[in-house]
C-alpha positions in Angstrom: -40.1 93.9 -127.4 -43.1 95.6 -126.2 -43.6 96.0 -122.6 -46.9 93.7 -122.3 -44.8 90.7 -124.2 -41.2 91.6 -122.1 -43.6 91.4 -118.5 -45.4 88.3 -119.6 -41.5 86.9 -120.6 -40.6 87.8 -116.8 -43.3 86.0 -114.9 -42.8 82.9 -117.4 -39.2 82.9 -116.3 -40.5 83.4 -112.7 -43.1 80.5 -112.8 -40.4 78.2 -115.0 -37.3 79.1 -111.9 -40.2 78.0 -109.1 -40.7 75.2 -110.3 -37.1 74.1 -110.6 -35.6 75.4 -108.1 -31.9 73.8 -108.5 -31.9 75.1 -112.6 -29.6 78.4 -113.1 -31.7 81.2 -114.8 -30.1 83.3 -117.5 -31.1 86.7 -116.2 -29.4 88.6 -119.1 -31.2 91.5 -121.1 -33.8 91.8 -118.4 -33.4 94.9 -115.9 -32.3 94.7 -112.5 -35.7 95.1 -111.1 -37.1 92.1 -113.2 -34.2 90.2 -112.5 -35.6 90.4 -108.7 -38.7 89.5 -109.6 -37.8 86.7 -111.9 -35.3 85.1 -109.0 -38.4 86.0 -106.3 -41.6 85.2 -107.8 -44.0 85.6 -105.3 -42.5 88.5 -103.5 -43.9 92.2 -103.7 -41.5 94.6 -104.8 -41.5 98.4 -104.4 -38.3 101.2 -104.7 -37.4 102.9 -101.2 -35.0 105.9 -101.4 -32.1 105.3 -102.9 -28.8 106.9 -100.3 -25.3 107.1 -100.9 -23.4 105.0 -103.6 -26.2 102.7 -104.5 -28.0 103.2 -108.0 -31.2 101.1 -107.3 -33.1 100.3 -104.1 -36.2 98.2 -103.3 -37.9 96.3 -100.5 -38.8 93.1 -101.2 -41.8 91.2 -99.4 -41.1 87.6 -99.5 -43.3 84.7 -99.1 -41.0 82.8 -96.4 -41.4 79.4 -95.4 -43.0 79.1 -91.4 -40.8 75.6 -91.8 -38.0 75.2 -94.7 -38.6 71.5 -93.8 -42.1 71.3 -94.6 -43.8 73.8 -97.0 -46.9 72.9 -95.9 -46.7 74.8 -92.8 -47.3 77.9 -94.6 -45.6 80.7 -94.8 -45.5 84.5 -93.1 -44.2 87.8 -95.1 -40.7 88.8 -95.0 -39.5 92.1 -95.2 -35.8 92.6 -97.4 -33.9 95.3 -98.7 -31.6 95.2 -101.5 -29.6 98.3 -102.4 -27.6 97.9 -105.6 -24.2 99.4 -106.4 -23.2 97.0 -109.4 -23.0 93.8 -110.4 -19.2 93.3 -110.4 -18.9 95.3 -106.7 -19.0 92.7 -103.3 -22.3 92.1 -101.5 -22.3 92.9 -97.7 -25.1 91.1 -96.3 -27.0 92.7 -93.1 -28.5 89.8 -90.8 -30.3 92.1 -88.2 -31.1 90.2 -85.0 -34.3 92.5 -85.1 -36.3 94.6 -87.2 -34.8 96.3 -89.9 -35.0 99.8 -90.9 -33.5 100.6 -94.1 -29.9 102.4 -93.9 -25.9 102.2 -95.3 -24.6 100.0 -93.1 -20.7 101.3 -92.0 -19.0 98.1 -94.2 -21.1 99.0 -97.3 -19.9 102.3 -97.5 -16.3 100.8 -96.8 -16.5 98.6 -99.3 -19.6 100.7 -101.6 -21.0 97.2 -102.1 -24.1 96.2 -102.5 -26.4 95.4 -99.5 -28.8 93.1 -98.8 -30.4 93.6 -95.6 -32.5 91.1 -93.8 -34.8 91.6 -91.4 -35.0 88.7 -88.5 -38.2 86.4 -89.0 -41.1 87.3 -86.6 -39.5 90.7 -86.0 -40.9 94.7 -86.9 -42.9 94.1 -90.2 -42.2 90.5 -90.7 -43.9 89.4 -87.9 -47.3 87.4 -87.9 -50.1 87.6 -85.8 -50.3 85.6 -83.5 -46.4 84.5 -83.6 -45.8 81.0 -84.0 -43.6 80.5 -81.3 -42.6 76.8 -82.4 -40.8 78.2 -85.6 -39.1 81.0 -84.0 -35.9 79.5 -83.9 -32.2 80.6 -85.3 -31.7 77.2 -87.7 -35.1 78.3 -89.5 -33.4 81.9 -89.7 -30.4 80.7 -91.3 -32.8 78.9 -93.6 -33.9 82.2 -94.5 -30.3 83.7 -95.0 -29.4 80.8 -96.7 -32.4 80.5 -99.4 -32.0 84.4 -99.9 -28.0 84.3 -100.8 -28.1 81.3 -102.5 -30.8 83.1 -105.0 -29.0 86.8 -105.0 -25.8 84.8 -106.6 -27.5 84.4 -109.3 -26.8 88.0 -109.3 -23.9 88.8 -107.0 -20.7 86.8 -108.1 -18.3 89.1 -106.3 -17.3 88.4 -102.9 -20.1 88.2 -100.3 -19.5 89.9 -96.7 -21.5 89.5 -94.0 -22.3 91.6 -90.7 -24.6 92.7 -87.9 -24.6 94.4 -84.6 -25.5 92.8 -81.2 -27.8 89.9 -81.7 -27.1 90.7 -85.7 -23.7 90.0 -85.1 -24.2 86.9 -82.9 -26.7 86.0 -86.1 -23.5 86.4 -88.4 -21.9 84.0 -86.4 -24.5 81.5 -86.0 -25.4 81.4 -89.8 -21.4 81.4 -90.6 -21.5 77.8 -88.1 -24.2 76.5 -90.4 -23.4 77.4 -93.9 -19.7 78.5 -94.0 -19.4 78.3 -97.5 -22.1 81.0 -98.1 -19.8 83.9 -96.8 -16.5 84.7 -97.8 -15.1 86.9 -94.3 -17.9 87.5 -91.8 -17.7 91.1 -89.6 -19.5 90.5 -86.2 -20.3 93.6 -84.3 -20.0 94.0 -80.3 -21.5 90.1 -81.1 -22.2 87.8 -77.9 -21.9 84.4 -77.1 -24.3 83.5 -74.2 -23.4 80.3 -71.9 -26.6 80.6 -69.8 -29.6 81.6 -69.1 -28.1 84.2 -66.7 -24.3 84.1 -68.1 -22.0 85.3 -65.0 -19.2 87.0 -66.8 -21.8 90.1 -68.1 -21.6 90.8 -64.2 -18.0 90.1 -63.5 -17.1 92.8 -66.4 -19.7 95.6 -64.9 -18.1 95.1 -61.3 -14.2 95.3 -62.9 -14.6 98.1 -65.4 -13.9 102.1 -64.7 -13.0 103.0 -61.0 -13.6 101.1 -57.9 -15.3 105.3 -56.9 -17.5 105.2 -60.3 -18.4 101.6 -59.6 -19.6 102.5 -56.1 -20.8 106.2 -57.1 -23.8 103.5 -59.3 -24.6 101.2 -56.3 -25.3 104.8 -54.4 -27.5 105.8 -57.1 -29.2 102.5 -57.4 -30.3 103.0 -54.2 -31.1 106.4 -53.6 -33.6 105.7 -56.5 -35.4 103.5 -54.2 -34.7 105.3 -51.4 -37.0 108.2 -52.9 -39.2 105.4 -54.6 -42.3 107.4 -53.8 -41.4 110.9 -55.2 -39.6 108.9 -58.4 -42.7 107.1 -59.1 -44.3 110.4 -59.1 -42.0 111.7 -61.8 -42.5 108.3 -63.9 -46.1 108.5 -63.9 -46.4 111.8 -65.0 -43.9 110.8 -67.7 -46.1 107.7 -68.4 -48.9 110.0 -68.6 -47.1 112.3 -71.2 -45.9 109.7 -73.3 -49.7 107.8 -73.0 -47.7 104.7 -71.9 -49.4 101.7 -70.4 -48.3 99.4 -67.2 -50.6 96.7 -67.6 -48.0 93.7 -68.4 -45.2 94.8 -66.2 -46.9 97.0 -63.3 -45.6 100.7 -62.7 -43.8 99.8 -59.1 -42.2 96.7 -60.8 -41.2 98.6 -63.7 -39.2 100.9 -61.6 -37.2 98.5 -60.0 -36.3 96.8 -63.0 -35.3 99.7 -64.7 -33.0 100.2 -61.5 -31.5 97.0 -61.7 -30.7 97.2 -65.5 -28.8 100.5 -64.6 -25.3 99.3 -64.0 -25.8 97.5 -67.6 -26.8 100.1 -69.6 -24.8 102.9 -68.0 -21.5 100.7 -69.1 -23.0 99.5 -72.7 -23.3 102.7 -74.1 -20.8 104.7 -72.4 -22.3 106.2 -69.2 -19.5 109.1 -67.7 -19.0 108.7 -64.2 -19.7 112.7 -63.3 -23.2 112.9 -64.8 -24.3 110.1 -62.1 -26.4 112.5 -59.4 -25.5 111.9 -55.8 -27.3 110.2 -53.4 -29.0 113.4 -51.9 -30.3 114.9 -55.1 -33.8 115.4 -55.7 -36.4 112.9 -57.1 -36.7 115.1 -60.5 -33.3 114.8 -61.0 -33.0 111.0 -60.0 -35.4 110.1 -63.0 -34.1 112.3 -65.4 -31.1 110.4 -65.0 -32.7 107.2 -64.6 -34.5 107.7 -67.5 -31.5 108.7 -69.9 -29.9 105.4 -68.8 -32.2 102.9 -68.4 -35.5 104.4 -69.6 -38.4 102.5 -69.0 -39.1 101.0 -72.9 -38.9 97.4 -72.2 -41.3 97.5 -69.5 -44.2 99.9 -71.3 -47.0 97.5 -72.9 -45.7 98.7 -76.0 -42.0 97.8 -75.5 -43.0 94.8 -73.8 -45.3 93.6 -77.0 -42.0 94.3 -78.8 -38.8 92.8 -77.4 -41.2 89.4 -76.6 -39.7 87.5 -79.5 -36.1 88.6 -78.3 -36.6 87.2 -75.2 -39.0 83.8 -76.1 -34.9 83.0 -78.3 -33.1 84.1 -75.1 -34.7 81.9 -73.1 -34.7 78.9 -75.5 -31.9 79.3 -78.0 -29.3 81.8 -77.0 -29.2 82.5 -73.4 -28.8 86.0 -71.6 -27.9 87.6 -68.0 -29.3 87.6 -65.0 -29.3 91.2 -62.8 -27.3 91.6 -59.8 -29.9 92.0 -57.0 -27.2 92.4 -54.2 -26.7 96.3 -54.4 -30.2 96.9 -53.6 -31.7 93.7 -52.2 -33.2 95.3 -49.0 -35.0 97.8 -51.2 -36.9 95.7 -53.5 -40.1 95.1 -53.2 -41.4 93.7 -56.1 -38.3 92.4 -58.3 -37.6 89.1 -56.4 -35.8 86.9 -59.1 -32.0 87.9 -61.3 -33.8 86.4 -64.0 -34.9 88.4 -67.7 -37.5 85.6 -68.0 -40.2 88.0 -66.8 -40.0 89.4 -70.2 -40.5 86.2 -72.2 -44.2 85.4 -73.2 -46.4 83.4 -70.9 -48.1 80.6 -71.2 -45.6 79.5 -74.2 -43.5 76.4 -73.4 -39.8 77.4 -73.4 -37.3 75.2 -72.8 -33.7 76.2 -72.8 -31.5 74.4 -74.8 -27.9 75.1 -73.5 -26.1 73.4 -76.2 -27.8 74.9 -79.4 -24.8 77.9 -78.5 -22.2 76.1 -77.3 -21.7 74.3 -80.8 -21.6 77.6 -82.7 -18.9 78.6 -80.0 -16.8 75.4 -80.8 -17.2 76.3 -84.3 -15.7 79.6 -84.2 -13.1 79.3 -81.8 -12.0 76.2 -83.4 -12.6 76.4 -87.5 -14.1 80.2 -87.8 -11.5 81.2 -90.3 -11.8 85.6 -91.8 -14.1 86.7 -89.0 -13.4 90.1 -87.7 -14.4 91.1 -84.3 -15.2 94.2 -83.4 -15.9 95.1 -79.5 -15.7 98.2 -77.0 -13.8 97.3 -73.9 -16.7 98.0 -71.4 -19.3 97.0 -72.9 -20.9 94.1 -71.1 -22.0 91.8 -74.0 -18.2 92.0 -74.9 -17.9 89.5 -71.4 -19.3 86.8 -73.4 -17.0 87.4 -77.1 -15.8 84.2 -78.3 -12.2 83.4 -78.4 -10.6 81.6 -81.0 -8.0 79.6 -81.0 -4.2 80.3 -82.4 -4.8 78.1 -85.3 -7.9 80.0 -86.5 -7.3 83.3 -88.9 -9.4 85.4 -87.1 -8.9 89.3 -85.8 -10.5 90.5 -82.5 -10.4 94.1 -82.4 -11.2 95.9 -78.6 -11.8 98.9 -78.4 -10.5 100.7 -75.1 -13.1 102.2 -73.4 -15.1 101.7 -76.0 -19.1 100.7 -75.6 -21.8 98.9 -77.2 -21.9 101.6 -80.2 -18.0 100.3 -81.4 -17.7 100.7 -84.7 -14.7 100.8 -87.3 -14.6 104.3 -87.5 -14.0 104.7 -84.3 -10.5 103.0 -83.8 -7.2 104.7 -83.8 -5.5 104.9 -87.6 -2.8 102.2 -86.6 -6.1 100.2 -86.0 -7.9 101.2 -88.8 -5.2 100.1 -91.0 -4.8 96.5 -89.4 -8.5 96.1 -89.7 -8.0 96.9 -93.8 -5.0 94.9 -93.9 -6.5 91.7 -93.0 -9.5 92.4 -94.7 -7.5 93.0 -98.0 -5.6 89.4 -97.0 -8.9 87.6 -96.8 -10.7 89.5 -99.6 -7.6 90.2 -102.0 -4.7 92.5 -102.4 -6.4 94.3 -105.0 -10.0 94.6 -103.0 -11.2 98.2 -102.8 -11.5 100.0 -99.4 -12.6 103.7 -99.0 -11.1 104.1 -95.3 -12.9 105.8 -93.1 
């Protein structure tokens, strides 16, 4: 067949699947690249590098639905990634709860599977402009998962794995609540499960972890931050200034103070040491430095701002968050007045939070989450807010001690690492290949 004749056979194929979308397409003879296109019509396809064990790679632009209950909403472009091993080999699918930047994900080497990574609607490239805040919401994301995997069987009839870190992970969990039959074992990373607005237990965990000395040792530097406020604000601006940063959402003064507030959270989620904290009496250059290895200042730039705004509009809606602990330092503040993230949520957008959209996931996995694998680092903070399932649900929750927000497989003991295979191999099959790590 010539080429002209075999690429005028693919797009009849495409135009004949969209217009029935329920009809099975034989896909045989036609290369795994046209397959793609034949099972996603409208989408634009390219090849990205190809890494590790995969064969084929591509980025795939789809035309996603703005609503999956009424196409005439329009639609917005969707950025995917599909890396191909083989057709017989399992399919870990990647629900980022962000943008996505293409990469083996730690399971997909485990397993050298396939991978189809996702990137979160209204998120790095697959956001429109302006956002339409009334879509943003995690049902019409799981819409998305869903109409992707449902298509990519067409192709993938092995087992089907699914993962993601942080808000990926909690992602995992809220797409295995509302299409459990899509996944066959789901492997949530350091994944939370917020109760409120300002859930509690993030703060009970960063004021009961390390020492009762290291504990205190970060209130001290807290303060002695704001104690030199003046010579530290010096330091940021010139930093600003280096890094042509702009203060015009969150103003420099304010930005400060938040960034010494978050502290105490980001110095326990990824693995702050207790002897690099500066003491109370060291000098404003070395304050900041420190400050800014910790906290850093990227949420509160215009440009980190712009960035993390559809994070916090579902925070503040959908899937809750915490509130900082304003007590250390509550004399010193002088612009920081409220515990609450809201700050960084869009303005003039109506929010209201919906506190039970969560709680029914939780109820889900605690009570019927069957071959989930948890993974969490004892002192991370978002592992306060873990589910935890019941006896009667096959489940495995595997903490890390001392371990952060950066827990991964790899980084457990080898008695550990072989009771995460085992139960993997029990959900997936005795005879399911694993390359240890």
């Amino acid at each position: 067949m010539k080429l002209t004749s075999r690429f005028i056979w693919v797009l009849f194929i495409g135009v004949l699947l969209s217009s029935c979308k329920s009809s099975k397409i034989n896909l045989e003879g036609l290369a795994f690249k046209e397959q793609l296109q034949v099972l996603f019509p409208k989408a634009q396809i390219s090849n990205i590098r190809i890494a590790n064990h995969f064969t084929e790679a591509y980025q795939l632009v789809l035309k996603q639905p703005l609503d999956h209950n009424n196409p005439k909403a329009g639609t917005f472009d969707h950025y995917i990634y599909v890396s191909h091993a083989g057709y017989d080999s399992p399919t870990v699918l990647i629900t980022e709860g962000y943008n996505a930047r293409p990469q083996t994900y730690e399971l997909s080497k485990i397993m050298e599977s396939n991978q189809v990574m996702i990137e979160y609607r209204f998120y790095g490239k697959s956001r429109p402009n302006p956002i339409p805040w009334n879509y943003l919401t995690n049902d019409q994301a799981v819409a998305d998962y869903h109409d992707i995997v449902s298509k990519l069987k067409q192709l993938y009839k092995g087992k089907w794995i699914s993962t993601g870190i942080s808000k990926g992970g909690e992602t995992v969990l809220i797409y295995k609540s509302k299409h459990p039959k899509d996944i066959d074992v789901a492997v949530p990373y350091v994944a939370p499960l917020i109760n409120t607005q300002e859930d509690p237990r993030t703060n009970d965990l960063i004021n009961s972890v390390g020492s009762a000395d290291c504990r205190e040792k970060i209130k001290k530097f807290q303060r002695a931050v704001l104690k030199n406020r003046g010579e530290v604000l010096k330091e940021l601006r010139a930093y600003a200034t280096r890094k042509k940063m702009g203060f015009t959402k969150v103003p420099i003064e304010e930005a400060l103070e938040y960034s010494v507030l978050e502290f105490p959270f980001s110095f326990w989620q990824w693995g702050g040491q207790c002897d690099e904290i500066p003491s109370e009496t060291a000098d404003a250059k070395t304050l900041w430095s420190y400050l800014l290895k910790v906290s850093g200042v990227g949420l509160y730039n215009d440009k980190g701002f712009d960035h993390y705004l559809p994070s916090f509009y579902q925070h503040m809606v959908e899937l809750g968050y915490y509130g900082f602990d304003l007590e250390p330092v509550k004399d010193l503040l002088i612009k920081v007045k409220s515990s609450t993230n809201a700050r960084f949520a869009p303005s003039n957008v109506e929010m209201i939070y919906n506190p039970n959209y969560i709680k029914k996931v939780r109820n889900y996995v605690e009570t019927k989450g069957d071959k989930i694998l948890y993974i969490y680092g004892a002192y991370d903070p978002w592992g306060a807010c873990a589910p935890n399932p019941k006896e009667n649900v096959d489940f495995l929750k595997m903490t890390l001690e001392g371990g952060d927000h950066g827990t991964r497989i790899k980084h457990f003991s080898p008695d550990d690492k072989r009771k995460i295979y085992a139960k993997l191999r029990e959900w997936l099959g005795e005879d399911f290949k694993l390359n240890p790590i």
